[in-house]
C-alpha positions as CSV (number, residue, x, y, z in Angstrom):
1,X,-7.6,31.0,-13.0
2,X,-9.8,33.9,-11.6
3,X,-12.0,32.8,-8.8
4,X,-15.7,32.9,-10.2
5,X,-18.4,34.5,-7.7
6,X,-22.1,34.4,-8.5
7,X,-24.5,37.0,-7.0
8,X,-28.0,36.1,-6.6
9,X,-29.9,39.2,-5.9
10,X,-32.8,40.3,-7.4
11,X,-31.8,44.0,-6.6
12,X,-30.4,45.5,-9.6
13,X,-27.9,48.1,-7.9
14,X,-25.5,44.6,-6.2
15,X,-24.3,43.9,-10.0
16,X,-23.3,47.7,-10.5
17,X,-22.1,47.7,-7.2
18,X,-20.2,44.4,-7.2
19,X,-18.7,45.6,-10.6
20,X,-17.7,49.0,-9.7
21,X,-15.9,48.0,-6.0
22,X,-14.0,45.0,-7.6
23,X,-13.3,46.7,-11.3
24,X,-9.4,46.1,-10.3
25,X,-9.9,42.3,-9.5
26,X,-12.0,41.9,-12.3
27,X,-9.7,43.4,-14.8
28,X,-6.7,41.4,-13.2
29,X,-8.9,38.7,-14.2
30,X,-8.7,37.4,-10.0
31,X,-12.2,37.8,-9.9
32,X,-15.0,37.0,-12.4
33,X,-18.8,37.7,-11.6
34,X,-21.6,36.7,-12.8
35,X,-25.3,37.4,-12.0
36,X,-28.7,35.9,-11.4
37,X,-32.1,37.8,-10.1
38,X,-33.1,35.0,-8.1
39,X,-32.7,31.3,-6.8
40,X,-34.7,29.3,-9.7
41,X,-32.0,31.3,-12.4
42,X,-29.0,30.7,-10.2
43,X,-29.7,27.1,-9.9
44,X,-29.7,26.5,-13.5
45,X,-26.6,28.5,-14.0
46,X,-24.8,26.4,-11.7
47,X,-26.2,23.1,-12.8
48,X,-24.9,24.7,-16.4
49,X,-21.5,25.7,-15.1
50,X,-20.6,23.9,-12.2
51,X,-16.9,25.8,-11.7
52,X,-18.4,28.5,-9.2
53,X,-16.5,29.0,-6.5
54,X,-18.8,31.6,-4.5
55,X,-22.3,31.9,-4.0
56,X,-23.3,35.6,-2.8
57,X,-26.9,34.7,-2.2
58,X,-29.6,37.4,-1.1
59,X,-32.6,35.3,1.1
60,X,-35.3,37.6,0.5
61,X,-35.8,36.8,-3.4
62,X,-38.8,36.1,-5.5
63,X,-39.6,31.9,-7.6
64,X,-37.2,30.9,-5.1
65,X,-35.6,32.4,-2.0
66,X,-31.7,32.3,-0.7
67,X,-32.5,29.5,2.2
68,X,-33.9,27.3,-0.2
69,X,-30.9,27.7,-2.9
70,X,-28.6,27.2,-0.3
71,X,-30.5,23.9,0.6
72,X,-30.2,22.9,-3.2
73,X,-26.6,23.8,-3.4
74,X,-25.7,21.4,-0.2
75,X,-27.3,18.7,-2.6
76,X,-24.8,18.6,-4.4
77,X,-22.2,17.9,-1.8
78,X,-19.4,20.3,-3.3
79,X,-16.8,21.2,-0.3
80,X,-15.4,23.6,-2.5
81,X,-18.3,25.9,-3.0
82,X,-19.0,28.3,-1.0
83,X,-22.0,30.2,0.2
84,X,-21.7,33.7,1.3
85,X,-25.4,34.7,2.4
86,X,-26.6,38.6,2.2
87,X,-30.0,39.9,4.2
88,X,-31.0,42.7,6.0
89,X,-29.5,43.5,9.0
90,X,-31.6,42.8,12.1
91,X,-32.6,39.7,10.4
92,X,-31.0,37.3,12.2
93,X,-33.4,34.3,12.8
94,X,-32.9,33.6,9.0
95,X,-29.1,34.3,8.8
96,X,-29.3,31.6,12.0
97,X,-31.1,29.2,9.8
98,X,-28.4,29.6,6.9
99,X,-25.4,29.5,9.3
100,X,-27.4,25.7,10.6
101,X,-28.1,24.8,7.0
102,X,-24.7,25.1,5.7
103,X,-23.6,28.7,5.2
104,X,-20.4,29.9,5.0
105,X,-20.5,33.2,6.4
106,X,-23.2,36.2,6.0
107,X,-22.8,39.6,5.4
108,X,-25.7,42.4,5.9
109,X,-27.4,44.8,4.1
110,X,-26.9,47.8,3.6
111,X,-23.4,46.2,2.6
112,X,-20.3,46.7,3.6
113,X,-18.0,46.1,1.1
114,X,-15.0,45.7,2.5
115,X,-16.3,43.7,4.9
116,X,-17.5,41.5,2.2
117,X,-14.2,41.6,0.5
118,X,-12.9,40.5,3.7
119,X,-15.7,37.3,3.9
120,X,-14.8,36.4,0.0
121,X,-11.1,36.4,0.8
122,X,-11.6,34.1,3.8
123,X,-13.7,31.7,1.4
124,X,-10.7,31.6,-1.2
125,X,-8.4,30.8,1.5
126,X,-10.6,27.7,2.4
127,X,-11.6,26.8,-1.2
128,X,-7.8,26.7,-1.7
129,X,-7.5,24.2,1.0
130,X,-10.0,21.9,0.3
131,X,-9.4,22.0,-3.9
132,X,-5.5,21.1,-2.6
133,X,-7.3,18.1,-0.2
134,X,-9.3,16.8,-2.8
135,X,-6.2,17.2,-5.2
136,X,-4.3,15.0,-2.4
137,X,-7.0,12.7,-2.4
138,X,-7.2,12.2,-6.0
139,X,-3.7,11.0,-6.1
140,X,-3.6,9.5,-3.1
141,X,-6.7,7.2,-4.6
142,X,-4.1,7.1,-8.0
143,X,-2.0,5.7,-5.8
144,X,-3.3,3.0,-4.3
145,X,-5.1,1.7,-7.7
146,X,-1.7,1.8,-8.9
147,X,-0.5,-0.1,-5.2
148,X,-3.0,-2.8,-6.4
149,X,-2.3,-3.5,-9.5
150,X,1.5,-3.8,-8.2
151,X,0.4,-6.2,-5.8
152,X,-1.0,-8.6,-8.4
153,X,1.3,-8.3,-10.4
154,X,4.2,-9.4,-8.0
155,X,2.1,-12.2,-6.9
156,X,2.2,-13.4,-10.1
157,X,5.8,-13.6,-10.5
158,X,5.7,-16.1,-7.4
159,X,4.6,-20.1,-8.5
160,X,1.3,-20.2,-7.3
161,X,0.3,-24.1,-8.5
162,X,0.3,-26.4,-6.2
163,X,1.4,-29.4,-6.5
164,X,3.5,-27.4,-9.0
165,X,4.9,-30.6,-10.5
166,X,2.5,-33.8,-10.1
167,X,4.4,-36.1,-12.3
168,X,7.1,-36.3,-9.6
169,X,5.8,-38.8,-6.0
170,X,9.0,-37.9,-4.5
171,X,8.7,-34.7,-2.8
172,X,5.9,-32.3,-1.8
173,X,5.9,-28.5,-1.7
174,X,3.9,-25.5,-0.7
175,X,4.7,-21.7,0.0
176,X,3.2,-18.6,0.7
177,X,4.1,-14.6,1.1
178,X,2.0,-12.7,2.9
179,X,2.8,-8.6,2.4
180,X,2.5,-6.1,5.5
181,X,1.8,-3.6,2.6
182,X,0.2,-3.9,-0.8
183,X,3.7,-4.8,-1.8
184,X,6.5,-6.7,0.3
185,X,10.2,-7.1,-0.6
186,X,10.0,-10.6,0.6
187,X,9.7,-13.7,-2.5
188,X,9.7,-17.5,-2.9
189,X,11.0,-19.7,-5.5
190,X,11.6,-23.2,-6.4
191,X,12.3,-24.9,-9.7
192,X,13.2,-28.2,-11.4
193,X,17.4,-27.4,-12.6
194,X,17.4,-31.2,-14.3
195,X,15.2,-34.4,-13.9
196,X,16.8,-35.1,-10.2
197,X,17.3,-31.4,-8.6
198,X,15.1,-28.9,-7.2
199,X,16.1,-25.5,-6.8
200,X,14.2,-23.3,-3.8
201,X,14.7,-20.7,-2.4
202,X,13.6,-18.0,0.1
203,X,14.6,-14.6,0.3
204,X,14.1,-11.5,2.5
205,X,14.7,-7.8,0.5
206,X,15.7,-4.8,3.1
207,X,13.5,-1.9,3.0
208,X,9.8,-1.8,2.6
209,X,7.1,-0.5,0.1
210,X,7.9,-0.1,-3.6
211,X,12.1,0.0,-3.8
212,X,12.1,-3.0,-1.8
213,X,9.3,-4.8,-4.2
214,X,11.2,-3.8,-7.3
215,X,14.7,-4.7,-6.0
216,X,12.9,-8.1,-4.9
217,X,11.5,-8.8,-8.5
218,X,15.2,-8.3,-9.7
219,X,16.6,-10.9,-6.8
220,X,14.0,-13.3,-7.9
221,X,14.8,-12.9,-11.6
222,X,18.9,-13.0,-11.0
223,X,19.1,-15.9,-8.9
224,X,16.6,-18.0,-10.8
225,X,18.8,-17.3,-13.7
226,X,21.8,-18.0,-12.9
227,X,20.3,-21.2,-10.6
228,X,19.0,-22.8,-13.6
229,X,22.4,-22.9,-15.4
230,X,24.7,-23.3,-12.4
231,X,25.2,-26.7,-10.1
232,X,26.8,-25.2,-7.3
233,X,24.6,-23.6,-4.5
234,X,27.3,-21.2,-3.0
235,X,28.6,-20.7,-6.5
236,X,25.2,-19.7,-7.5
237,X,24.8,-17.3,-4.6
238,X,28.7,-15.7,-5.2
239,X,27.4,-15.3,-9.4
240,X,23.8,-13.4,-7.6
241,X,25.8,-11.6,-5.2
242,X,27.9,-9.9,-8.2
243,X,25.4,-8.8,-10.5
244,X,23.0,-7.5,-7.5
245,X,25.9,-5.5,-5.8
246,X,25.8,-3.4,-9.8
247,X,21.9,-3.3,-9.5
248,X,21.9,-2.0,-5.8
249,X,20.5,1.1,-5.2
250,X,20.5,2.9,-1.7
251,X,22.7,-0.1,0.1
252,X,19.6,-2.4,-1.0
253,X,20.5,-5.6,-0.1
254,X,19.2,-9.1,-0.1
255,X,19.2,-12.2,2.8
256,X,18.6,-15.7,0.7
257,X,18.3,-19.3,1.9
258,X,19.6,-21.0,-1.4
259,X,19.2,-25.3,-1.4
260,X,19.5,-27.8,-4.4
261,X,17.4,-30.9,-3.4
262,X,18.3,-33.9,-5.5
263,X,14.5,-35.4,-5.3
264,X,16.3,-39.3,-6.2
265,X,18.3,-39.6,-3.2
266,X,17.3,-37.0,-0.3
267,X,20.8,-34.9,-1.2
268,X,20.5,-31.0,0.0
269,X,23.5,-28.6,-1.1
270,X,22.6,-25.3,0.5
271,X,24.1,-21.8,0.6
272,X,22.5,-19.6,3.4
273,X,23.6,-15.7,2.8
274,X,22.6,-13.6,5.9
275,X,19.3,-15.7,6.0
276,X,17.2,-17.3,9.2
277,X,18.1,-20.5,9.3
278,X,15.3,-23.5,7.9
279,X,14.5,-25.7,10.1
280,X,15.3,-29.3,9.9
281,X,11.9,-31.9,10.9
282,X,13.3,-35.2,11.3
283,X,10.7,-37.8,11.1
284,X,12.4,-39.9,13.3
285,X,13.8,-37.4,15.7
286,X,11.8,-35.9,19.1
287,X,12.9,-32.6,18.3
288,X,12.8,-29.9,15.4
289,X,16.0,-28.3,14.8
290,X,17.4,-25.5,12.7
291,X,20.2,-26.2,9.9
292,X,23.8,-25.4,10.5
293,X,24.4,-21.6,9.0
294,X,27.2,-21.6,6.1
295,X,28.4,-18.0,7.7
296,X,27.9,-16.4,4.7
297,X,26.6,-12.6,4.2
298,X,23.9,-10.7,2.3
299,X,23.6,-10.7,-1.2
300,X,24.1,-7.0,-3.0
301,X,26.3,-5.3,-0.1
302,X,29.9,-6.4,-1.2
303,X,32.0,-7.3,-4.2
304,X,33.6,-10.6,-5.3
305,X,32.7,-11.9,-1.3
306,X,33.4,-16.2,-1.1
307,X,30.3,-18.2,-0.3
308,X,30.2,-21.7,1.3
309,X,28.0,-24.3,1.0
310,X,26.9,-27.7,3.2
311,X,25.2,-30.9,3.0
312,X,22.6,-33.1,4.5
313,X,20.6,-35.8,3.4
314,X,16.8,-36.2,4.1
315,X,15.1,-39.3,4.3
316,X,11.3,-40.8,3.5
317,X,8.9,-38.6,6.0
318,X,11.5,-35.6,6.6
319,X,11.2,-31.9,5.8
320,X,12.5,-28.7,5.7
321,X,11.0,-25.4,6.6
322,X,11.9,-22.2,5.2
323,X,11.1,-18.8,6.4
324,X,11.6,-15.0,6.6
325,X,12.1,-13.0,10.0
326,X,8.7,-11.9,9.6
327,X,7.3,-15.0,11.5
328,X,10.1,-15.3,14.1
329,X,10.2,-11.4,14.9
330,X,5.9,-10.8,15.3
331,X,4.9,-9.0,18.1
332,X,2.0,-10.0,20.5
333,X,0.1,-6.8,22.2
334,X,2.6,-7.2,24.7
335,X,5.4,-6.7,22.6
336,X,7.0,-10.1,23.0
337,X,8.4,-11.7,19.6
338,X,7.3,-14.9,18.3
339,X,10.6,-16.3,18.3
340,X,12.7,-19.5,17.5
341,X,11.9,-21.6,20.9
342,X,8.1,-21.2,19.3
343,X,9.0,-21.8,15.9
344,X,11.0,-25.0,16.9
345,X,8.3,-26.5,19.0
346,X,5.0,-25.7,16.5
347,X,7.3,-27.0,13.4
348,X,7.6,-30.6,15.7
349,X,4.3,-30.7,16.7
350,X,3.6,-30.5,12.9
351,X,5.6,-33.0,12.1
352,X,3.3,-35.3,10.3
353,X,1.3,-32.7,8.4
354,X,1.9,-31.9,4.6
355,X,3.5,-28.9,3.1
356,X,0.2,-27.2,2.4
357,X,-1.1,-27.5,6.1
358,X,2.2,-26.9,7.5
359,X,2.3,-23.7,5.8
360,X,-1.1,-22.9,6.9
361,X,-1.0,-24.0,10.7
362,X,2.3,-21.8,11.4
363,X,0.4,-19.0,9.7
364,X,-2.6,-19.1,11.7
365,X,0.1,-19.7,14.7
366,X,1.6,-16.3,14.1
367,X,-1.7,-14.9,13.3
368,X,-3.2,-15.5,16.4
369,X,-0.3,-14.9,18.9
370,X,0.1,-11.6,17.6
371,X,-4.1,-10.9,17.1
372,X,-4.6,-7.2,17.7
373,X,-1.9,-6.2,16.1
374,X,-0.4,-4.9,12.8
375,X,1.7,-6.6,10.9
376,X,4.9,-5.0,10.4
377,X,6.7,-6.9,8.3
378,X,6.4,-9.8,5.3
379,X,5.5,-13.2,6.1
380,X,6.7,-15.6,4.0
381,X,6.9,-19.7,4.5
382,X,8.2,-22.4,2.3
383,X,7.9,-26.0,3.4
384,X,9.4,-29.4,1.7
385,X,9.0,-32.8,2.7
386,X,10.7,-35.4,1.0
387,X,9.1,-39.0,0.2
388,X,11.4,-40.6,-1.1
């Protein structure tokens, strides 16, 4: 696209001499021209055709002078149009006042032309720049909208009613995920496999941004799948781990805290694959403390790898509480971590609270010892207590 320069002069000879000294530019269709006599006539051909790149502007013009025009033009808050202003030389309380108002550059009269050429190439060079910034912008803007829409969409693939199942007195439930980003590779799950088990789960996806939010929605959908149709926790896990090791891309892989509650008699089966480990609140017990690990690894790194499982039973009044290393790993402005001695002694002195404020006193507990920081990484919580 040729770069499209209006003079405003109200001199006859600038459009002959324009033409003449640029009649290789022009032809090469680099440069196209076009003319106006003074400042009320250029306004209305840029209002008409907004595309101009350059304004060669004359200040000494009759209906309306350059200064004014240039006001008019800064109106209309285009970076990417430029104002070249032409006077006489000598004149250089008005060039001062364009330069304040806006200008681009100046040139004198009588004119030097290549000097001009010189100006009007310097003017491309930065119209270039800013066209590519607000190109940049554009999608960058694109971007996020997209981001967004991501971002409630992932949320909604996560069970968001609570209680989720109010027919059933024998349990309560509540969890959260909390994104560093728009979008976070870190999910929750939980599900009714028959009348007597629940199925939850919490899992932690490598990686950040978008890959890790798209190989997350796949971990969510594969082990729901398969959990819904298998009764074995570890076997469940070993059947997840297989089809995500096909569907890893990049060495994506997948830490998951896998547990079958039956909500009759208090019975967990759990599978823990490269997870943090829950932590156990018994309501009869002075202290919080985390489950045994089952030693087993990720999900989506290695082949036909054996996963174990273990038991414990919870009675009326205890509870489990599930989380990513998001909490235990926060940073306070001193760079400490929030850590498991922390986690331990907040989860015991919530003993007695319900999923729901569980969920939210541990958040406001991490939010507030690392205050005045970012958050670097997903934050998600998952918290059971059993009635019985």
């Amino acid at each position: 696209m040729p770069v499209k320069i209006l003079s405003v002069d109200d001199e006859q000879d600038m459009e002959i001499l324009l033409t003449q000294y640029f009649r290789k530019k022009i032809k090469k269709r680099e440069y196209e021209f076009a003319f106006a006599h003074n400042g009320v006539e250029a306004l209305q051909m840029i209002l008409a055709h907004p595309d101009f790149d350059i304004i060669l502007s004359d200040i000494n013009m009759p209906e309306m002078d350059g200064l004014t025009l240039l006001t008019k033009i800064n109106e209309m808050r285009n970076p990417a149009l430029k104002c070249i202003m032409v006077s006489a030389y000598g004149d250089m309380e008005n060039i001062r006042t364009a330069m304040n108002r806006g200008a681009f550059d100046f040139t004198t009269k009588p004119i030097n032309l290549e000097d001009m050429e010189c100006t009007i190439e310097k003017a491309i060079e930065q119209i270039a720049f800013i066209k590519n910034a607000q190109k940049e912008h554009t999608q960058l803007k694109s971007i996020q909208s997209d981001l967004k829409v991501a971002r409630e969409i992932q949320q909604t693939i996560l069970p968001k009613k609570f209680p989720p199942f109010p027919e059933l007195d024998t349990f309560d439930i509540y969890a959260s995920m909390d994104a560093a980003a728009y979008v976070g590779g870190d999910f929750y799950d939980f599900f009714l496999i028959d009348h007597d088990r629940l199925g939850f789960v919490v899992a932690d996806v490598s990686g950040k941004g978008i890959p890790a939010a798209i190989f997350m929605a796949i971990s969510r959908t594969v082990i729901r799948a398969i959990a819904l149709n298998e009764n074995s926790a570890s076997m469940c896990m070993k059947r997840s781990n297989h089809l995500l090791c096909r569907e890893s891309v990049n060495d994506m892989f997948v830490t998951a805290f896998y547990g079958i509650l039956n909500i009759r008699s208090g019975l967990v089966t759990y599978c823990n694959a490269g997870h943090n480990p829950p932590v156990l609140i018994r309501k009869e017990e002075a202290e919080a403390s985390f489950l045994p690990l089952t030693n087993d690894l990720i999900l989506g790194a290695i082949h036909d790898t054996v996963f174990h499982e273990k038991e414990l039973i919870l009675h009326p009044g205890d509870s489990l509480f599930l989380y990513t290393d998001g909490v235990t790993e926060a940073m306070n402005y001193l760079k400490e971590p929030y850590g498991n001695a922390r986690l331990l002694e907040n989860c015991q002195l919530m003993k007695t609270c319900h999923p729901h404020e569980m969920v939210k006193r541990i958040t406001d507990s991490v939010s507030n010892f690392a205050a005045g920081t970012i958050q670097s990484d997903d934050i998600t919580l998952l918290s059971i207590l059993y009635k019985g």
